[in-house]
N, C-alpha and C positions, 0 to 999 in steps of 0.2 A: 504493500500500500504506500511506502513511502518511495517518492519518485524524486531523489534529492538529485541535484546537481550543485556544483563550485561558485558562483560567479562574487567577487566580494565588492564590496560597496562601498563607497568613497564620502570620503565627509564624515559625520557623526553629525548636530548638536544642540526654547534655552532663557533665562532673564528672569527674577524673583517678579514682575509685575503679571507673569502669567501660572500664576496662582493655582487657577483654576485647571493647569494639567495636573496640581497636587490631588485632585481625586485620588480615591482610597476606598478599598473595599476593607473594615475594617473585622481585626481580632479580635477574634471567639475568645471570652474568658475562661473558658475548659482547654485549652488548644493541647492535644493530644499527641507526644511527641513522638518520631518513627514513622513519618508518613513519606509515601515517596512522589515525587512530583513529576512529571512528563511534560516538556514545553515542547510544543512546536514553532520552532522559529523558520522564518526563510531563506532558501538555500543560497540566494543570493547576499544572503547575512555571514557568512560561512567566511571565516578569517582566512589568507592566507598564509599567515602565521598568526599561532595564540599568543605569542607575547605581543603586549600594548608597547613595551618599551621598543618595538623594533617596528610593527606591523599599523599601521596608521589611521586603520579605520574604527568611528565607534563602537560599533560593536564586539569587536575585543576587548576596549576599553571596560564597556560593560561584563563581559564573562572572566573578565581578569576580577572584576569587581569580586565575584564570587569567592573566588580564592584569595586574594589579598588585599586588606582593608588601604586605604591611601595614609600618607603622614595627617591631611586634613579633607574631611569631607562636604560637600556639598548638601545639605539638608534640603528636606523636602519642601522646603518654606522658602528657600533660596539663601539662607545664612548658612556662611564658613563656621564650620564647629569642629572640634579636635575629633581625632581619629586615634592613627599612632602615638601622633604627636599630641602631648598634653594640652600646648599652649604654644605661642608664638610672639615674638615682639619683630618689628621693623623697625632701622633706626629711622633718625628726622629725616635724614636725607634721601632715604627710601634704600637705599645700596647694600645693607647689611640684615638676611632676615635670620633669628636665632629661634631653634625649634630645638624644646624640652619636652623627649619622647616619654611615654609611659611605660614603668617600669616592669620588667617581669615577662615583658614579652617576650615569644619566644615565634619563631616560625616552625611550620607546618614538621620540620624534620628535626625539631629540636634545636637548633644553634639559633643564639640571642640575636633578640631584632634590636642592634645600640647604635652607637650612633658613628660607628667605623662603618653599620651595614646600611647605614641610611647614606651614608660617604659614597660608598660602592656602589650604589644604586644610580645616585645624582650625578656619579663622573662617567657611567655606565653610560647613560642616557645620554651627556654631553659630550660625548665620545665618537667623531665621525665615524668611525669603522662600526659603530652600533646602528648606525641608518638609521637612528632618531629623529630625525629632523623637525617632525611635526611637532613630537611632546619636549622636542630639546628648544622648542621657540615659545612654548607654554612655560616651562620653567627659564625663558630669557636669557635663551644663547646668547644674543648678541650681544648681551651686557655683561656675560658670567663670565666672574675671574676665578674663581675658585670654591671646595668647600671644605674646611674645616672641621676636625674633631675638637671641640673644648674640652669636653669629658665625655665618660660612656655615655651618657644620658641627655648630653646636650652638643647641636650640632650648629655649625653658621655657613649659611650660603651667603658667597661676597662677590656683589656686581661692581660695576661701574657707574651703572644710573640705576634709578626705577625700573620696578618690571610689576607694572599693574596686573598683568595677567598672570601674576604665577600663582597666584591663592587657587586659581583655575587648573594650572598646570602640575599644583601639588594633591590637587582633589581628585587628578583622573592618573596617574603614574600611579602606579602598581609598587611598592616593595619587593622583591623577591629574595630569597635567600642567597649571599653570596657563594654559601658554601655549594649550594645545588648547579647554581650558573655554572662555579668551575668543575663539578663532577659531571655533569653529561655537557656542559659543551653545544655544538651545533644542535644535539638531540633534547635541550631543554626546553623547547613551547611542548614536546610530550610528559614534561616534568617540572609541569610548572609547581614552582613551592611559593607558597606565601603565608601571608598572617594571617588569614582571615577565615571565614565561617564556614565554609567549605574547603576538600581538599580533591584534589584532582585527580581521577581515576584512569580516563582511558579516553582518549581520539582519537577515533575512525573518521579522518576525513570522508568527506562527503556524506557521510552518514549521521553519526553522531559522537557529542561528546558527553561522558560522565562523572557527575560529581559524588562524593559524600562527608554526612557532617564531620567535620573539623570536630571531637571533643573537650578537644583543650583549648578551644576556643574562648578566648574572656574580652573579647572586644564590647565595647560599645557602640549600639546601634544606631540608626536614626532616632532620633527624637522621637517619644512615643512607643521604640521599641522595647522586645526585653534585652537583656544584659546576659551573655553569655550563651551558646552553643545552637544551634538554632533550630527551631522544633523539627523541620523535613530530618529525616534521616536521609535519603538518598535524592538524586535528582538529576535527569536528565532529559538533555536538548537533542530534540529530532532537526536533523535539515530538510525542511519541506522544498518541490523546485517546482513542484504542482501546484496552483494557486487555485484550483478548486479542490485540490485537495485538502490544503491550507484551511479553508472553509468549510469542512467538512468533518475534519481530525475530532472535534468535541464532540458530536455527535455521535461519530462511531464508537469511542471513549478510546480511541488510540491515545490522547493526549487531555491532558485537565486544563492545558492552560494552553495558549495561542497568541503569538506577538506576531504584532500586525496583519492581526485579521481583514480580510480581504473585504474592500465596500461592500460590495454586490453580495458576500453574505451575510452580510448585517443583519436583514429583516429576517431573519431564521431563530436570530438571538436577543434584538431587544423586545425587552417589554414582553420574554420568559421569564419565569419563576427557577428556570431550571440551569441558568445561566448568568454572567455578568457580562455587562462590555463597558470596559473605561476606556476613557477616550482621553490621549495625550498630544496635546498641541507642542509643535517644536521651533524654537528661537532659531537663529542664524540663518543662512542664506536662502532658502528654499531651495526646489529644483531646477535651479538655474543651468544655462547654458552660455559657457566663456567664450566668446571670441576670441580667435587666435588675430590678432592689430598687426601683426607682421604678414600675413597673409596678403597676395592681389584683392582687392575687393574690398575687403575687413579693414585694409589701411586708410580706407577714406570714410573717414563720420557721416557722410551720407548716405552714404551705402548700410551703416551698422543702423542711421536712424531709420531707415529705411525699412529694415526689418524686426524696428520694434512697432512700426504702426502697421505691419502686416498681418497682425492677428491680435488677437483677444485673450489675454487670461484669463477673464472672466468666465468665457466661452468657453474656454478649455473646463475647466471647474466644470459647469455646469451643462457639457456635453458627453466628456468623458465619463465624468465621475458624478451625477446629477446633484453637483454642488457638496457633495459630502468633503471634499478637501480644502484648503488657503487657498483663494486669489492673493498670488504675490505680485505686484508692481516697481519694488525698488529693490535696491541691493542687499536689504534684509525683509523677513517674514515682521507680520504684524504684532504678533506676541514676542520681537526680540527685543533686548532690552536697548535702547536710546534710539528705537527705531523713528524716522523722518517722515511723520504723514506727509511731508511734500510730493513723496513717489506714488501716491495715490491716482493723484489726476495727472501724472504725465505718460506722454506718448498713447493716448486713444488712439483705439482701433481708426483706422483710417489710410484704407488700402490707394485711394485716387491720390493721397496724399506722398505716397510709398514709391509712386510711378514716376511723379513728378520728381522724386527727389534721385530717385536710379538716373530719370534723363537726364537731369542737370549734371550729375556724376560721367555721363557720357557711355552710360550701357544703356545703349538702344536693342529696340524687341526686333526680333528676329521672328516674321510673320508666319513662316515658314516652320520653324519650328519650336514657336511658342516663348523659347528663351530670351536673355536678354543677351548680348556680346557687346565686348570690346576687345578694338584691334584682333579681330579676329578668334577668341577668347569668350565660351559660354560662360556666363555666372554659373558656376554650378557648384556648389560647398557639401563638405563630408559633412556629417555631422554623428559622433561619436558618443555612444551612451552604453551606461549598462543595463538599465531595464524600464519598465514605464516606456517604451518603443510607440505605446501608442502617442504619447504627446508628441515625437519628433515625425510618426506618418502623420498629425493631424496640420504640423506646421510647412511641412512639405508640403501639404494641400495648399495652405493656406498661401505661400510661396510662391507655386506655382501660381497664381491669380496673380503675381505681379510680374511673373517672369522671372523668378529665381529656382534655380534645379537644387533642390536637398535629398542628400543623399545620406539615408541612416543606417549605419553602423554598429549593431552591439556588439560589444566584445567584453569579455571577463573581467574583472579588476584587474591585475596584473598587466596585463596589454592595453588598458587604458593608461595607467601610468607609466610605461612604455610610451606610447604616442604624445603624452600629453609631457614627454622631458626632450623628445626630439624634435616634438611640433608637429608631427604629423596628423591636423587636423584641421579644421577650421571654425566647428562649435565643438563644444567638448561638456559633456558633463561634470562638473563641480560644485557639491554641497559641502557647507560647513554647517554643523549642529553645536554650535560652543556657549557655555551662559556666557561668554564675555567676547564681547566683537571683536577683540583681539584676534584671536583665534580664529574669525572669519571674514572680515574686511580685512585689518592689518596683513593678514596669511597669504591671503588673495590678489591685491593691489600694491602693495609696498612691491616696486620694482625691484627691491633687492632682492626677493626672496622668488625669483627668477635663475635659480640654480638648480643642480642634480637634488634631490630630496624637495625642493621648496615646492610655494604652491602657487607662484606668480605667471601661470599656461597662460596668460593674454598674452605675451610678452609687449605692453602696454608702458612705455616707461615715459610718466610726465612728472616734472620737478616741482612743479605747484602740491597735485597731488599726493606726493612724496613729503612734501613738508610738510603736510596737516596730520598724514598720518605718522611720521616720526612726533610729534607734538604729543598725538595721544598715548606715546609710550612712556611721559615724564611730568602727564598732568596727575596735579594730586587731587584735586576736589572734582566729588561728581558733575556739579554745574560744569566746569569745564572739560570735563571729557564727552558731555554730554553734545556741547558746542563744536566741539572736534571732528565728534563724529556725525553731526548732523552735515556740517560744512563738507567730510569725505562722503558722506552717501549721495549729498547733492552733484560732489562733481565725479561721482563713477557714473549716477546716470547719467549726466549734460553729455558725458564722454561715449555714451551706452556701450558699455563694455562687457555684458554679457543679455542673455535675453530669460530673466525672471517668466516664468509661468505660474507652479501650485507650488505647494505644499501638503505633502499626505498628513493627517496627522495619525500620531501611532494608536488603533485599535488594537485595545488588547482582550480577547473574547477567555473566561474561564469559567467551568463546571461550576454550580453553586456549592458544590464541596469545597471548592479552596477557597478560605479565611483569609486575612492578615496581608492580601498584596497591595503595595504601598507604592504609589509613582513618585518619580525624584524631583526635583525644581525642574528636569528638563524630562520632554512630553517622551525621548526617548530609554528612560532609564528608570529603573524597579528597583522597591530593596526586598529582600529573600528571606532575612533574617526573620520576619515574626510569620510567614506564611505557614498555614497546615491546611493537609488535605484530610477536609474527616473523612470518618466510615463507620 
């Protein structure tokens, strides 16, 4: 029954103002410990490596969650509350952050989680041969000099500047055991060791991975949780690649729980008694599509304006998916945090608008056969995705009507970030899910970060730009980051450097037997610890 396949997913990630993806399906005061749990997740969710420290996509970030608690975590409310780490101070100048870990801990294999292993971990990360690049920009490469043992229990990370995003990039980094790293070596994402509530059992790629309770588990949970080991005894994730199947797994009772239950079988499960469905909304970029700016065609702004007034995202929402998803318009989702309702009302649909702007660009239509050309030369663009294929055939449609030939491409995780370090593309899928727009504007448009690992595919490099978002990596007060980043969202759209469509938000469908599942401040991310499945 299960029909899993590989393909892994790019992006993760978001903002305390979107509250309302905290929904909670809450704990049974009897909750009965030894219950085993079955998620179906999607097979295009399927890491291509389990470690977060190396493998860049959310949801590892999330299954690492499983197995190792962070130094600090993100609550479900959207406040940084301790984890490993007890407490934390930053100095005035923002350059110096000291974390006093909790004592006594130990990792998954027994060697002490102190603060030589929180060392190892951080230089790990910040270590180009580790191919960190994503989580090594969350913890503030650019600014890291070093990190520091003070004593067992107390560690200091030392920049240069500020690094507003790293309470972000210390909330999703993983711990691992150094001693384990160096005993298997290249074979450790199948051994992964951490500190946390579960311990890792077994991965069959393509298939499935298995966890079980951590005993010695003595962490603390989200807010609200309980304290210590965590009621499931065992738990494991199916890779679905069937997405009626996806919608169908609770039902059959193959699985109790299901992330990202598929729209179209929604009406199957709300508003049963025999079911749940929480519904989490997600910050950062939606599912956008980057123009490659070094590209024929893409290098001239009229040509890019061009094909933002060639369709409708609203249209898409409510064709595709009968409205069940985000209309996105700007370079962040509505529920992100310092998001710019300016991008709301720009660029409407307005295809006669779209024509006008190709001919002034000097790609005249070609009667014959439908296109536009120059000098000899059809418009006609790749356009590169890993899944949701139908928004890129509906914009192709939409495309054609003005003369532009799109050509969609799925291909795997892995071969997308292949294409999208050599350029071989001309849209290109790129989401970021991060609560701090660090992470997803800065990631994205900071021209520098237009190297092997980075996440700058437009290769778009303007110095206006650049300065704003360098600004927000040193501002201290929200009011001005808040200005920073309204001024960058305004000019990546003036620029239209990518083409904003939806946003899915994350359904999560589960058996009215499981209690206790709790979403995190971001619509894609659950805590595990106080779930039971009765019986």
């Amino acid at each position: 029954m299960w029909n899993a396949r590989r393909i892994a997913k790019t992006g993760w990630v978001i903002v305390a103002a979107i509250l309302v993806a905290a929904a909670a399906i809450p704990a049974q005061p009897a909750a009965v410990p030894g219950g085993a749990l079955t998620i179906a997740w999607p097979a295009d969710e399927e890491p291509a490596n389990l470690d977060a420290q190396v493998d860049p996509y959310d949801s590892t970030k999330l299954l690492n969650s499983f197995i190792a608690d962070p130094l600090i975590r993100l609550n479900w409310d959207g406040r940084y509350i301790p984890a490993l780490a007890a407490g934390w101070t930053i100095s005035a100048d923002g350059k110096i952050w000291t974390l006093t870990l909790r004592k006594g801990i130990k990792f998954a294999d027994g060697t002490p989680l102190n603060a030589a292993a929180v060392k190892f971990n951080i230089d790990r990360i910040m270590n180009p041969d580790t191919h960190s690049a994503e989580l090594a920009n969350f913890l503030g490469a650019s600014n890291f000099k070093r990190t520091e043992v003070v004593n067992d229990a107390t560690v200091r990370i030392v920049y240069s500047g500020p690094v507003p995003i790293a309470l972000w990039g210390l909330s999703v980094a993983p711990m691992w055991s150094p001693a384990a790293v160096r005993r298997y070596g290249t074979a450790f994402p199948q051994h992964l060791t951490g500190a946390g509530p579960f311990t890792l059992v077994e991965w069959t790629r393509g298939d499935h991975i298995r966890f079980v309770k951590n005993p010695a588990y003595a962490g603390v949970g989200p807010t609200g949780a309980h304290a210590g080991p965590p009621y499931l005894g065992q738990m494991t994730v199916r890779f679905v690649g069937d997405k009626g199947v996806l919608g169908q797994v609770l039902k059959s009772g193959e699985a109790n729980l299901v992330v990202e239950l598929p729209t179209d079988a929604l009406p199957d499960y709300r508003n049963n008694p025999n079911y749940h469905v929480v519904l989490g909304y997600q910050p950062g970029t939606g599912m956008q599509f980057v123009m490659n700016t070094s590209r024929p065609g893409l290098n001239d702004l009229r040509v890019r304006k061009a094909l933002r007034l060639a369709y409708d995202p609203n249209k898409i929402n409510q064709t595709l998916y009968g409205g069940d998803y985000v209309t996105v318009r700007g370079p962040l989702t509505p529920s992100s945090r310092f998001y710019w309702k300016g991008g709301d009302g720009a660029y409407q649909y307005n295809p006669a608008g779209a024509r006008a702007l190709l001919d002034e660009a000097g790609w005249k239509l070609n009667p014959q056969t439908g296109l536009r050309e120059k000098d000899g030369r059809p418009l006609s663009l790749t356009f590169v995705m890993l899944h949701h294929k139908e928004i890129g055939e509906y914009l192709s449609a939409q495309f054609k009507q003005v003369g532009v030939d799109l050509k969609v491409v799925v291909v795997p995780g892995p071969v997308q970030l292949q294409r999208a370090q050599s350029g071989d593309f001309d849209l290109i899928y790129e989401r970021q899910r991060t609560f701090e727009p660090d992470g997803s504007l800065f990631a994205i448009w900071y021209s520098k970060n237009d190297k092997p690992g980075g996440w700058a595919w437009s290769r778009f490099h303007n110095d206006a730009l650049d300065a704003v978002l360098l600004k927000t990596q040193s501002a201290s007060s929200q009011q001005e980051r808040q200005a920073l980043w309204t001024q960058a969202q305004k000019m990546i759209s003036d620029n239209v450097l990518s083409l904003p469509t939806v946003d899915d938000p994350v359904y999560y469908g589960m058996q009215s037997s499981v209690k206790g599942f709790k979403l995190g401040a971001i619509g894609d991310w659950f805590f595990v610890n106080d779930v039971d499945v009765q019986r």
